[in-house]
KEKE-3310 file (N, C-alpha, C; in steps of 0.2 Angstrom, whole numbers, plus 5000, padded with zeros to 4 digits):
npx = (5393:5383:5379:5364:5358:5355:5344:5330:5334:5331:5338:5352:5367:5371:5384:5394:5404:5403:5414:5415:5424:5425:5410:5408:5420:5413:5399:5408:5413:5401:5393:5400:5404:5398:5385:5389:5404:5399:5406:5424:5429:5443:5446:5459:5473:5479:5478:5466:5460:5450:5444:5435:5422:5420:5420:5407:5398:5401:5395:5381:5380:5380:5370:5361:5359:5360:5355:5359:5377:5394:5403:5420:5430:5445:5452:5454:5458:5451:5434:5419:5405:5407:5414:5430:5445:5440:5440:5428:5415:5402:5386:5376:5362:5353:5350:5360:5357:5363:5380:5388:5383:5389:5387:5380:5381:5376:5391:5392:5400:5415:5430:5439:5454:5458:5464:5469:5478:5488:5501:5501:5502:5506:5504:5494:5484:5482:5479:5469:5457:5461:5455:5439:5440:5441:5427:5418:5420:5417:5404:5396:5400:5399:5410:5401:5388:5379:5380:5373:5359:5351:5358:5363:5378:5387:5393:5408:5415:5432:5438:5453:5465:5474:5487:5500:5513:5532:5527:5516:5513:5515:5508:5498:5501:5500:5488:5482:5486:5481:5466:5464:5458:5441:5444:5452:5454:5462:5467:5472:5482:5489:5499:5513:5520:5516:5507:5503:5514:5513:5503:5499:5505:5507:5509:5520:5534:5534:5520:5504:5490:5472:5463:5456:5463:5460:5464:5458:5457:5458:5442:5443:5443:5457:5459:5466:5458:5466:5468:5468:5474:5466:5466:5460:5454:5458:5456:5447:5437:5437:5433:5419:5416:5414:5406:5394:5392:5390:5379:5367:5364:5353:5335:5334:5329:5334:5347:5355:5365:5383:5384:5372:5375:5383:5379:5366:5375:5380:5371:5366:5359:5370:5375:5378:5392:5399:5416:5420:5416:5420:5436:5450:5459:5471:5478:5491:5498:5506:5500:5503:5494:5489:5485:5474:5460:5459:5465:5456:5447:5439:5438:5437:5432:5434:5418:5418:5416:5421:5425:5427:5431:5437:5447:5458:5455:5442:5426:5419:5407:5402:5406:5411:5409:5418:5411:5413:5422:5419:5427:5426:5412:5416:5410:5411:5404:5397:5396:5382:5377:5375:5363:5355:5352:5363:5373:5376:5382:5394:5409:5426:5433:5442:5456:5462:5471:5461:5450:5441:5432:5437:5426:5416:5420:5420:5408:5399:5393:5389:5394:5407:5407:5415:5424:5431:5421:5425:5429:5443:5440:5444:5458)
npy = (5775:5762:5744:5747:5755:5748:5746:5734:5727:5720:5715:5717:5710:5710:5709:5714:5726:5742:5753:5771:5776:5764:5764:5778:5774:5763:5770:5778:5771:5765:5778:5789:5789:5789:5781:5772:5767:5754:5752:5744:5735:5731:5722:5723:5717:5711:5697:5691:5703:5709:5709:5700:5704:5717:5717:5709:5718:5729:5724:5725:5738:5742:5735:5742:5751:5746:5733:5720:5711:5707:5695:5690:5680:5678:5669:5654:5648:5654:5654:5664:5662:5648:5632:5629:5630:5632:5644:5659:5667:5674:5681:5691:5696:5697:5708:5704:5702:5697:5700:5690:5678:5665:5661:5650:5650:5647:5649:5660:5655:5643:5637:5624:5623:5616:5615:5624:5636:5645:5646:5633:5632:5646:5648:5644:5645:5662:5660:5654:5665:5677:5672:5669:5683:5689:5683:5690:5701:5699:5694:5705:5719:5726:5735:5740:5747:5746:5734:5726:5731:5726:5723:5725:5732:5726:5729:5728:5715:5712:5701:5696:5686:5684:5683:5692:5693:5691:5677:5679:5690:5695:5687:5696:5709:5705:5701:5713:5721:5716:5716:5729:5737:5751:5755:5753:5748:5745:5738:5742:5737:5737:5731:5736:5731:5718:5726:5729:5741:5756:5768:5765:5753:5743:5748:5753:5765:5774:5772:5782:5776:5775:5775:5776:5774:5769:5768:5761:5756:5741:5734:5727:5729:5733:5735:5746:5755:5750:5742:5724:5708:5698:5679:5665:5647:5640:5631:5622:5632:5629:5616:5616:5623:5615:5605:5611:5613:5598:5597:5600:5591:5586:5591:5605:5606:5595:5585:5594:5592:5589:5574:5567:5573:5566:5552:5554:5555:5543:5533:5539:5537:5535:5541:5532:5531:5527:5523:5524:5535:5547:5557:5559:5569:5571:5584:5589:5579:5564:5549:5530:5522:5512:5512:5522:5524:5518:5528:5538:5533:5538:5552:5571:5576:5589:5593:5594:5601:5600:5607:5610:5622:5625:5617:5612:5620:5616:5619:5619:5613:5610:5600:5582:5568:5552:5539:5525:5513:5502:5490:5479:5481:5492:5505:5522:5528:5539:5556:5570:5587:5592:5596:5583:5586:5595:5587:5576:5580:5582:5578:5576:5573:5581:5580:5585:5595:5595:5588:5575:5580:5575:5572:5570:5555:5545:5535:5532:5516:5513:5507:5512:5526:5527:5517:5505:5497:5486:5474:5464:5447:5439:5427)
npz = (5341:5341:5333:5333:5328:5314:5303:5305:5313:5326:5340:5340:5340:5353:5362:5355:5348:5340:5339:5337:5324:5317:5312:5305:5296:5288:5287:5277:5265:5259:5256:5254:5240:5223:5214:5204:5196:5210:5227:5231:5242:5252:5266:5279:5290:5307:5315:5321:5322:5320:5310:5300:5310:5307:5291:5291:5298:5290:5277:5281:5282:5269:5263:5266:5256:5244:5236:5236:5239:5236:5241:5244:5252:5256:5268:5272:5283:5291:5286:5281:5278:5271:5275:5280:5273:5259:5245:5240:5231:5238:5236:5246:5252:5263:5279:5293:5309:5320:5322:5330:5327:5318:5300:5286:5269:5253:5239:5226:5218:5220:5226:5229:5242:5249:5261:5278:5276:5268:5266:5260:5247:5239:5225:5219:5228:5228:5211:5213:5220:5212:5199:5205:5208:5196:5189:5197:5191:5178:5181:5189:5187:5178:5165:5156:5156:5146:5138:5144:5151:5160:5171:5187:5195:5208:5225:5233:5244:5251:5260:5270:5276:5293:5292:5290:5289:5280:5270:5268:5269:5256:5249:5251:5244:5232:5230:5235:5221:5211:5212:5215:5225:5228:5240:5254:5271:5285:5299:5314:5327:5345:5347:5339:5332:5324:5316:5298:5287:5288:5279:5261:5257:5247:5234:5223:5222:5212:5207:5212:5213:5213:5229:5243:5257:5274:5290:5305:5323:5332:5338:5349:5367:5383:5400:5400:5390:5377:5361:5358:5356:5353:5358:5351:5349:5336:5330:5335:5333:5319:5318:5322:5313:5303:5307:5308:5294:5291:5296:5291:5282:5288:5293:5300:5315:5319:5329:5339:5347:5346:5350:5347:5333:5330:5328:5320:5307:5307:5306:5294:5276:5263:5248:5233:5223:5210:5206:5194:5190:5193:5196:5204:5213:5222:5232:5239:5239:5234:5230:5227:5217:5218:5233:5230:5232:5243:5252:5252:5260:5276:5276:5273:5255:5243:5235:5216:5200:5185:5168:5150:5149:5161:5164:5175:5186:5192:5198:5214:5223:5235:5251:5255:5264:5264:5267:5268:5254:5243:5235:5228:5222:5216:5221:5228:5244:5250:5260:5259:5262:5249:5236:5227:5213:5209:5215:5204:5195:5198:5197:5199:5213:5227:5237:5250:5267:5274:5288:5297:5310:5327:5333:5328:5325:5334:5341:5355:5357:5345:5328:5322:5306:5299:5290:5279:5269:5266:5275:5280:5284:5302:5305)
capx = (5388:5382:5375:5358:5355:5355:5336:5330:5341:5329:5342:5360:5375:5374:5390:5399:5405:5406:5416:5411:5427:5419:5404:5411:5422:5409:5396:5411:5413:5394:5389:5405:5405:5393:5383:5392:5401:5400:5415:5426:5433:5447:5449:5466:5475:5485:5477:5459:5461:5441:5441:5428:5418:5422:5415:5403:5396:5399:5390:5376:5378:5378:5362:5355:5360:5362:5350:5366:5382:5397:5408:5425:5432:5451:5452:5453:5457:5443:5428:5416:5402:5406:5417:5436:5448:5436:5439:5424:5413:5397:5381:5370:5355:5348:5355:5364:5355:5368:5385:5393:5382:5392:5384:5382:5379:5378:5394:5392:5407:5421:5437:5441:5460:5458:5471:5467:5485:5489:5507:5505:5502:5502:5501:5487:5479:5480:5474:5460:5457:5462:5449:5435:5439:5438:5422:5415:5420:5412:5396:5392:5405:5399:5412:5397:5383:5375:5379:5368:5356:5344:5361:5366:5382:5386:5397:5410:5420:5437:5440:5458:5466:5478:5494:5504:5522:5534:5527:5509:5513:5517:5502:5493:5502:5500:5480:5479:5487:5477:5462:5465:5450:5443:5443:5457:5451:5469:5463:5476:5482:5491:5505:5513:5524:5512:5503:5505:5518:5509:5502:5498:5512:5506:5508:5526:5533:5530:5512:5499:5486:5466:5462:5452:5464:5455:5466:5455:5461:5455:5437:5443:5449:5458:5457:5468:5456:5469:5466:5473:5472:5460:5466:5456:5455:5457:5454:5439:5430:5436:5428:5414:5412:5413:5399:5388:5391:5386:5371:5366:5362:5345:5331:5337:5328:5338:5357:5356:5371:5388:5385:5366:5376:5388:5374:5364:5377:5381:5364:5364:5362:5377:5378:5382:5397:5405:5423:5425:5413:5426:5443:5450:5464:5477:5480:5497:5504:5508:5498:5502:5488:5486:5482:5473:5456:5461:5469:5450:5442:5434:5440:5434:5434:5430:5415:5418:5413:5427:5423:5431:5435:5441:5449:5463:5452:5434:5421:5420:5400:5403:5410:5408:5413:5419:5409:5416:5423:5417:5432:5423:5409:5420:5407:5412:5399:5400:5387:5386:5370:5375:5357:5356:5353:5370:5379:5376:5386:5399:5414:5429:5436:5448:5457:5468:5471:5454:5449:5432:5432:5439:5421:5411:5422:5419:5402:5400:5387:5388:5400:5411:5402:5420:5427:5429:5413:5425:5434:5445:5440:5449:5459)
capy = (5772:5754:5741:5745:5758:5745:5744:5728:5722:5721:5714:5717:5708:5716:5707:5716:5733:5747:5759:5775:5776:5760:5767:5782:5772:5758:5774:5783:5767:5766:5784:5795:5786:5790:5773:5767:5760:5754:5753:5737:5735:5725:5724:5719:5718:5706:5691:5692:5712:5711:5709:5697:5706:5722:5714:5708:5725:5733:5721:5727:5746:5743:5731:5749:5758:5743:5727:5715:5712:5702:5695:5687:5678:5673:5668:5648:5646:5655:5658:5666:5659:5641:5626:5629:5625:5633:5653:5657:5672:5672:5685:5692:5700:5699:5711:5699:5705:5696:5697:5684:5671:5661:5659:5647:5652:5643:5652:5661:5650:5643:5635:5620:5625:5610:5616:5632:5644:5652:5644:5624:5633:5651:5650:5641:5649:5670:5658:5653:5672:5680:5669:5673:5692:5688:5681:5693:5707:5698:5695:5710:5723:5726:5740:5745:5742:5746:5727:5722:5737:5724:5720:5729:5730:5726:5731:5720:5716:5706:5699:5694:5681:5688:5682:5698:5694:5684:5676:5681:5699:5695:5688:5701:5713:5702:5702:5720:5724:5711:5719:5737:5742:5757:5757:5747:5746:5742:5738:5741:5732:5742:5729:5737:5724:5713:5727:5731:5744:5762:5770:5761:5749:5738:5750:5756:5771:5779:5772:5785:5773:5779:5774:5776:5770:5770:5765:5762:5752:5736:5737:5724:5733:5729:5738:5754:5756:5748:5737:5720:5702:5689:5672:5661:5642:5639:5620:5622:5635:5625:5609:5618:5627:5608:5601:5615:5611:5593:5598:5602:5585:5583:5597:5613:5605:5590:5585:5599:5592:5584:5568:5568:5574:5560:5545:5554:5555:5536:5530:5544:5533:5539:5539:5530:5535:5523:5525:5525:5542:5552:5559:5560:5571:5573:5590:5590:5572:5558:5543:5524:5520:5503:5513:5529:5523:5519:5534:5542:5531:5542:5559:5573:5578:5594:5592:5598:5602:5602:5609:5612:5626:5625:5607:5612:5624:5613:5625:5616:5612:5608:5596:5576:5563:5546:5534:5519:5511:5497:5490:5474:5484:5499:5511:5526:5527:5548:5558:5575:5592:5595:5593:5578:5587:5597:5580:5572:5586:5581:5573:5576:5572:5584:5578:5590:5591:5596:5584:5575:5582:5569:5569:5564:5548:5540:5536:5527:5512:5508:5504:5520:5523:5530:5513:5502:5493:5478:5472:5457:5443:5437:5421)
capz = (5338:5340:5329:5335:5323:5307:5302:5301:5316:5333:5343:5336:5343:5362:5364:5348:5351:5334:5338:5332:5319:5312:5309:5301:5291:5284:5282:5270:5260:5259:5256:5253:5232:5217:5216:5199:5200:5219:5230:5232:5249:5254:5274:5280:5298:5309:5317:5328:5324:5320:5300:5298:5312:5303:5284:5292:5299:5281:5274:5280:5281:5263:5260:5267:5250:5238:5235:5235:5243:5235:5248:5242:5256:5255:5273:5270:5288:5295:5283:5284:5276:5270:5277:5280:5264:5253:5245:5239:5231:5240:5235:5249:5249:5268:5284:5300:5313:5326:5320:5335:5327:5310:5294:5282:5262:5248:5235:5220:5215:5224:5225:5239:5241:5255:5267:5281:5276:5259:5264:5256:5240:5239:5216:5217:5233:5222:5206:5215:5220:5203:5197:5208:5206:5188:5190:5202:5186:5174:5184:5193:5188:5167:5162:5149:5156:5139:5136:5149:5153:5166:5175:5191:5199:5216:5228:5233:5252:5252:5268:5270:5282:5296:5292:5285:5288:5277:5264:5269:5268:5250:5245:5253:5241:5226:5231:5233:5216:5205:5213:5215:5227:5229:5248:5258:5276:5287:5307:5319:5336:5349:5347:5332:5325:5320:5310:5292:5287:5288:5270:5255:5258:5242:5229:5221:5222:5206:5206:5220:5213:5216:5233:5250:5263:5279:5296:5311:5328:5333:5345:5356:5371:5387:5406:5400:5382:5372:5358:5360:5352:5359:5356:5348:5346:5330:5328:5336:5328:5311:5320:5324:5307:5298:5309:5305:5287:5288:5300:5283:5281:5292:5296:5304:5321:5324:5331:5342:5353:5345:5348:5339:5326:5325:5329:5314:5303:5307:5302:5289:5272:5260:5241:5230:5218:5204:5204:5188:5187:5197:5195:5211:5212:5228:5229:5239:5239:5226:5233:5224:5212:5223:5238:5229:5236:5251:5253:5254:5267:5281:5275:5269:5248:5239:5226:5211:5194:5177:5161:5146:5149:5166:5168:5180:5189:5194:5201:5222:5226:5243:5253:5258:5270:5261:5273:5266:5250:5240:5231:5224:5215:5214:5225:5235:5248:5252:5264:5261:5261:5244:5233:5220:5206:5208:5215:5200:5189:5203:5193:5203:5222:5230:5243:5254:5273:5281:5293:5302:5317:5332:5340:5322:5323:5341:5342:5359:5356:5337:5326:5317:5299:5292:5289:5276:5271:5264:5281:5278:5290:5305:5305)
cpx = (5387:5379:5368:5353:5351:5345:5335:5330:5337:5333:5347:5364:5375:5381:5397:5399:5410:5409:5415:5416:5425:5415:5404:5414:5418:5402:5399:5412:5405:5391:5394:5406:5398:5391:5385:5399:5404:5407:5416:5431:5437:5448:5456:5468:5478:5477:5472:5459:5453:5439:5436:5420:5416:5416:5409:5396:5395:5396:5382:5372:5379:5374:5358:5354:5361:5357:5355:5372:5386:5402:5413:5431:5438:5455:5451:5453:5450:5438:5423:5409:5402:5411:5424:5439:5444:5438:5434:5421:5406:5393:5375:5365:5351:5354:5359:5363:5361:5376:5390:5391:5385:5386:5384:5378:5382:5383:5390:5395:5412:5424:5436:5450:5462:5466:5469:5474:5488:5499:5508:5506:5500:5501:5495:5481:5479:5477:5467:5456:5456:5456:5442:5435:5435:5430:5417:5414:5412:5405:5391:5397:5406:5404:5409:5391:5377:5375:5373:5366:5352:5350:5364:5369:5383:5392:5404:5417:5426:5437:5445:5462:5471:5486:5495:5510:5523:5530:5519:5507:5513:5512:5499:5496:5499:5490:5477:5481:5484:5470:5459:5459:5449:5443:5448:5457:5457:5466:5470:5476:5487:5498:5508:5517:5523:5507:5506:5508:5510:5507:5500:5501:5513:5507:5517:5526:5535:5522:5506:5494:5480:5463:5461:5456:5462:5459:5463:5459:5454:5448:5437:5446:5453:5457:5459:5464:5462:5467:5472:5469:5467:5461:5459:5457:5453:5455:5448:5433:5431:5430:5421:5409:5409:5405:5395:5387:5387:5380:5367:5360:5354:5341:5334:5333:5330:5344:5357:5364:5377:5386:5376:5369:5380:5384:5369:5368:5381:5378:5363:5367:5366:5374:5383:5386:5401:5409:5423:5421:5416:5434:5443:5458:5466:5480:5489:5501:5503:5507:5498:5497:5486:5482:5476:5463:5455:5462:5462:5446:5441:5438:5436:5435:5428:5428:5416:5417:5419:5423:5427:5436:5440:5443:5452:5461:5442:5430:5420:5411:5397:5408:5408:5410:5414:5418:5414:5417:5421:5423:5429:5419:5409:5416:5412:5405:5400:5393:5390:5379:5369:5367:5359:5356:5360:5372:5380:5378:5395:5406:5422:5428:5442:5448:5462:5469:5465:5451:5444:5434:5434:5429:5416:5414:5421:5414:5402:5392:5385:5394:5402:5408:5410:5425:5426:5423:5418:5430:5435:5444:5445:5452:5459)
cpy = (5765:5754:5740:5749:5753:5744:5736:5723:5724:5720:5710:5717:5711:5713:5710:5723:5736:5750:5765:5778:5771:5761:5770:5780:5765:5764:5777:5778:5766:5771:5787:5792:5788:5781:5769:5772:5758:5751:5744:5738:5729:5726:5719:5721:5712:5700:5694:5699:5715:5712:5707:5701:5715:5721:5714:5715:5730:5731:5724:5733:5745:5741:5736:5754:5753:5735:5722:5717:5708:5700:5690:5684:5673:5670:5660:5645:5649:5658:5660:5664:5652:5639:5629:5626:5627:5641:5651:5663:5673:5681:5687:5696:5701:5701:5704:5703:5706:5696:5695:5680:5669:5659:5656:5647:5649:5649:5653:5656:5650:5638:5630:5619:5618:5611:5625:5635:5641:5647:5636:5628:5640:5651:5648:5645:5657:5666:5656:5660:5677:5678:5671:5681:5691:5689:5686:5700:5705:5697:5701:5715:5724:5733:5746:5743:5743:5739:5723:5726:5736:5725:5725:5728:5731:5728:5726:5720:5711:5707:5694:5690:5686:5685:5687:5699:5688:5685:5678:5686:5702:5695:5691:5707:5712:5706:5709:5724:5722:5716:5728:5740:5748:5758:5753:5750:5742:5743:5737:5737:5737:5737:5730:5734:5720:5718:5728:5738:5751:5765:5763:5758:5745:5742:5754:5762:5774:5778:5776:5781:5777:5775:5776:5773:5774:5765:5766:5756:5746:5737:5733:5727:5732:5737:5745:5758:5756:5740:5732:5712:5697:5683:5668:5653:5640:5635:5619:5626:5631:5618:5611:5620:5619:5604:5604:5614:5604:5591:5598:5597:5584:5590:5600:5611:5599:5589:5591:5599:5588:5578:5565:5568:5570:5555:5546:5553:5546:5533:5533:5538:5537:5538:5537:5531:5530:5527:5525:5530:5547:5551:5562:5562:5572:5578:5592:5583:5567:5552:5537:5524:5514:5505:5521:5528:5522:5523:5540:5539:5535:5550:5561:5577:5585:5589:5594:5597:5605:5603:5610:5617:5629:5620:5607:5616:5620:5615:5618:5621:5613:5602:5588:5571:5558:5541:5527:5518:5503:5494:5485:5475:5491:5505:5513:5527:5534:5553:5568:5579:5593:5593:5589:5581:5593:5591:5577:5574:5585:5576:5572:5576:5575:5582:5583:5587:5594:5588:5581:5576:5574:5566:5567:5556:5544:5540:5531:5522:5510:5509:5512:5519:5524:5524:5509:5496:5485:5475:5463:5452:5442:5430:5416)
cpz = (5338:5336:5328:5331:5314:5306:5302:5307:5324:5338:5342:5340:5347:5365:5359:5350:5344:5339:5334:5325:5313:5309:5304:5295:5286:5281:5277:5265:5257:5254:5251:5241:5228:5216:5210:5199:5208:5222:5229:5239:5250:5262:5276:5288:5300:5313:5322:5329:5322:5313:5300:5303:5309:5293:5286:5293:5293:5278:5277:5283:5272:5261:5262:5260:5244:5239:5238:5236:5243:5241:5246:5250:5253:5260:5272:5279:5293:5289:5284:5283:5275:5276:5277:5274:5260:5252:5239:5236:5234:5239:5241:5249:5257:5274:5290:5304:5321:5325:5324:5332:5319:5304:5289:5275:5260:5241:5228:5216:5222:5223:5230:5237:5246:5260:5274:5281:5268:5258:5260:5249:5235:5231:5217:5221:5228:5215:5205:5215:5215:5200:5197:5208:5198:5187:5190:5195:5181:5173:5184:5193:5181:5168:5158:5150:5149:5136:5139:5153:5162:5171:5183:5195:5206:5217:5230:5239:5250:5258:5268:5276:5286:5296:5287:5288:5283:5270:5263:5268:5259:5246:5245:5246:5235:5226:5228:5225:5212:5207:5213:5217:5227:5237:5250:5265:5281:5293:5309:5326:5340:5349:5340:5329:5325:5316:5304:5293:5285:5280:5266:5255:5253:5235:5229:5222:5216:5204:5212:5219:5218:5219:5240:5253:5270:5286:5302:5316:5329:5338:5349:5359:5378:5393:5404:5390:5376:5368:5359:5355:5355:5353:5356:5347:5340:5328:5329:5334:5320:5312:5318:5317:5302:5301:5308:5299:5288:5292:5294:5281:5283:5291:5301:5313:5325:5324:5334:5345:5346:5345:5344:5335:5324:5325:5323:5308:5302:5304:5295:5281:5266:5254:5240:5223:5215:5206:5198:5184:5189:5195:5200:5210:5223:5228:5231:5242:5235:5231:5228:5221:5216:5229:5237:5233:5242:5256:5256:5260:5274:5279:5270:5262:5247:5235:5221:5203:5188:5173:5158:5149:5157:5170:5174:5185:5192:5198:5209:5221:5233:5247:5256:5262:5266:5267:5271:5257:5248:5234:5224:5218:5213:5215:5229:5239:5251:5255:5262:5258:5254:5238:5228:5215:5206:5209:5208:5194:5192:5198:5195:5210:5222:5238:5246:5262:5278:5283:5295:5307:5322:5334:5337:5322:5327:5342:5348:5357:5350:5334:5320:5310:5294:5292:5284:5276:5269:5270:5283:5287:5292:5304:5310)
residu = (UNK:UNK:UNK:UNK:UNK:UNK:UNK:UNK:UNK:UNK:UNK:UNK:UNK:UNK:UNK:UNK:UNK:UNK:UNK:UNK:UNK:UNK:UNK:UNK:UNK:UNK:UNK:UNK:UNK:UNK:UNK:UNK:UNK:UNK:UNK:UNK:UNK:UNK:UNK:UNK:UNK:UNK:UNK:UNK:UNK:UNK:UNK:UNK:UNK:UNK:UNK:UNK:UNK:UNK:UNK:UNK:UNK:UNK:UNK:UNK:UNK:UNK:UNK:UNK:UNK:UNK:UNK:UNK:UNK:UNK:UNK:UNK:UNK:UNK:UNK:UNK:UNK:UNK:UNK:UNK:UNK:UNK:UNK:UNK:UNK:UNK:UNK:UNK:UNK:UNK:UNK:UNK:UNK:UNK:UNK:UNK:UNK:UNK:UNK:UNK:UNK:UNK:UNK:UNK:UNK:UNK:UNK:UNK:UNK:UNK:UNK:UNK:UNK:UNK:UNK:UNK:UNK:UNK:UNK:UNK:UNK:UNK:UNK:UNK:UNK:UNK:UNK:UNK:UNK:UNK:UNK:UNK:UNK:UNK:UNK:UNK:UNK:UNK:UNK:UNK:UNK:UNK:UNK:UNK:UNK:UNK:UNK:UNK:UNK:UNK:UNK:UNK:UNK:UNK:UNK:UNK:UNK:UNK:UNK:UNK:UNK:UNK:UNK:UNK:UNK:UNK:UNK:UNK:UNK:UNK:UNK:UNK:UNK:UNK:UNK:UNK:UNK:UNK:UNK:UNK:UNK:UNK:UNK:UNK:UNK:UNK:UNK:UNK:UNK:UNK:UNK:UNK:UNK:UNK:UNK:UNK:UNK:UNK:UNK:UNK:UNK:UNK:UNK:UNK:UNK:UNK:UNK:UNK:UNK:UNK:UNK:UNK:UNK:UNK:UNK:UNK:UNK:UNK:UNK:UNK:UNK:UNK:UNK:UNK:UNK:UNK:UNK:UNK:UNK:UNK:UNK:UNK:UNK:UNK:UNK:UNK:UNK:UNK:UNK:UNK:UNK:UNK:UNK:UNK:UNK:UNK:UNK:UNK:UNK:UNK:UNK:UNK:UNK:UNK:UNK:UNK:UNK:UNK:UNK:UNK:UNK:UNK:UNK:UNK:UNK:UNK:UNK:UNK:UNK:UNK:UNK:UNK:UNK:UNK:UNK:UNK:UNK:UNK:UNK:UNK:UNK:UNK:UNK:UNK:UNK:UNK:UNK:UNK:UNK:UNK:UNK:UNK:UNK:UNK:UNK:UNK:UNK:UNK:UNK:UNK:UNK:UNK:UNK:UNK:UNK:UNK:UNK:UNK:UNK:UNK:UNK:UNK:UNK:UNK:UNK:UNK:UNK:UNK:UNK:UNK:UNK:UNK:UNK:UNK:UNK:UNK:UNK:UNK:UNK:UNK:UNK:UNK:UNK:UNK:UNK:UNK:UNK:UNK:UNK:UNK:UNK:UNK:UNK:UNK:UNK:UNK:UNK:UNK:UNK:UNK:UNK:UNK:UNK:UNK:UNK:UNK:UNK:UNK:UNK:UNK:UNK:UNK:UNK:UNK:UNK:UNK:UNK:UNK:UNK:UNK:UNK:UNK:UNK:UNK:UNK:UNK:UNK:UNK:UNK)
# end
């Protein structure tokens, strides 16, 4: 069964190959359930085993049988929807006719973990997580719904990174037991000691726990139809995923090429941000108080929003470039899609180790924008 079937979808991914197990198993989570309340799928497997292309395909055999479609994306190195460094819960509502081409939506909520792997910090990485699950209950997942008759709950996809040995295989347990989906969705590779242990493998044994596990093999295939891993550069789709963030910036018909997009975002003029309206936190290094602004010049910071009630937690907007520093009249100068009227709710800088791409920084024929603006004369 191809993707060709999806309604909606005139010309679906002819480079993406369902399998008809696929199928099968995104129809049974789908279909095979009474529609309250609707399934929660977790997908899991080893590295480039077709998760995200896998979610993505379920996502929208389910927009066939439900209005909306939550997608928890704990994949920091590759996400699916926003910027790298960010887990995230994102809400859709329209089919993905193509799913080779990447997309970018604005979250429900989200975290900026500001790092792509679960290992700088995995407490923090399952608290960000736990959080967004939280959330995702409290929103779109009423217990009764008698409290809130209009409300109608969604469905809800985890998509989870591919590291599962180690300390990674751990998280992954932690994950699946804070959440307890009903469908858990394990993709195979034909090299078996990089897949997950066979069975339920997350669940103890005196708990059978009530769940759907569903093991299909990977649908990349090689000459003898066996599934196999296809390398990916990883840096580069992260590059690639950052500069379609800050395309964001102009009208959806210009910067078509790379370097467009570094000569606009050159000229592109920045906000301006008092320092002494921001709490700029360093998420994993202890930077001198002498050098703590300095420390931000040309890198990129989570946005984000504290509240009382979630000081140690501050909800992440999006993301922004620190063009330059004004130390004299104590501006930050920071380029970034997010609209004014959230920016302006903006009260924290997170800084981690997401990067600007090499090929935003070297603009042949004007001067780099990501430098300080107070540049001591020469003698």
């Amino acid at each position: 069964m191809a993707a060709a079937n999806l309604s909606g979808a005139e010309n679906p991914s002819p480079d993406i190959y369902i399998p008809q197990e696929w199928s099968d198993a995104a129809e049974s989570i789908a279909y095979d359930s009474n529609t309250s309340p609707p399934p929660i799928a977790l997908i899991c497997g080893a590295k480039n085993c077709g998760k995200t292309t896998f979610s993505r395909y379920l996502v929208n055999i389910l927009l066939q049988r439900y209005r909306k479609v939550a997608y928890l994306d704990t994949d920091v190195g590759q996400p699916e929807f926003t910027a790298p460094g960010i887990l995230s819960l994102t809400v859709v509502d329209k089919l993905t006719p193509d799913l080779t081409i990447p997309c970018l939506k604005t979250p429900e909520r989200s975290f900026y973990f500001g790092d792509v792997s679960s290992k700088r910090d995995p407490t923090a990485y399952l608290k960000y997580i736990f959080t967004l699950y939280d959330y995702y209950r409290k929103e779109y997942c009423m217990l009764n719904n008698s409290e809130s008759p209009s409300r109608i709950d969604l469905p809800l996809i985890v998509n989870t990174p591919g590291w599962v040995k180690g300390i990674g295989y751990d998280i992954l347990v932690d994950i699946l037991r804070y959440i307890t989906p009903t469908n858990v969705v394990k993709i195979n590779i034909s090299f078996d000691k990089k897949n997950l242990p066979a069975g339920a493998f997350w669940l103890d044994g005196n708990c059978n726990g009530d769940v759907n596990l569903i093991e299909i093999d990977s649908a990349r295939q090689d000459s003898f139809n066996r599934s196999v891993l296809v390398q990916k550069d990883a840096r580069l789709l992260r590059d690639l995923r950052i500069m379609a963030y800050f395309r964001q910036c102009f009208p959806s018909n210009q910067n078509t090429t790379i370097k467009e997009l570094a000569h606009a975002l050159a000229s592109h003029p920045p906000y301006e941000v008092p320092i002494s309206s921001i709490n700029i936190r360093h998420l994993y290094c202890q930077v001198p108080s002498s050098e703590i602004f300095y420390s931000l010049n040309a890198t990129i910071v989570g946005l984000a929003i504290s509240s009382d009630s979630s000081e140690n937690l501050p909800w992440c907007v999006g993301l922004g470039i620190v063009r330059g520093i004004d130390t004299l009249k104590n501006i930050l100068y920071v380029i970034t899609p997010v609209p004014p009227s959230i920016l302006e709710k903006v009260n924290v800088f997170l800084q981690g180790f997401i990067q600007i791409p090499t090929n935003l920084l070297q603009v042949q024929g004007c001067i780099s924008p990501y430098m300080s603006v107070n540049v001591l004369p020469t003698s």
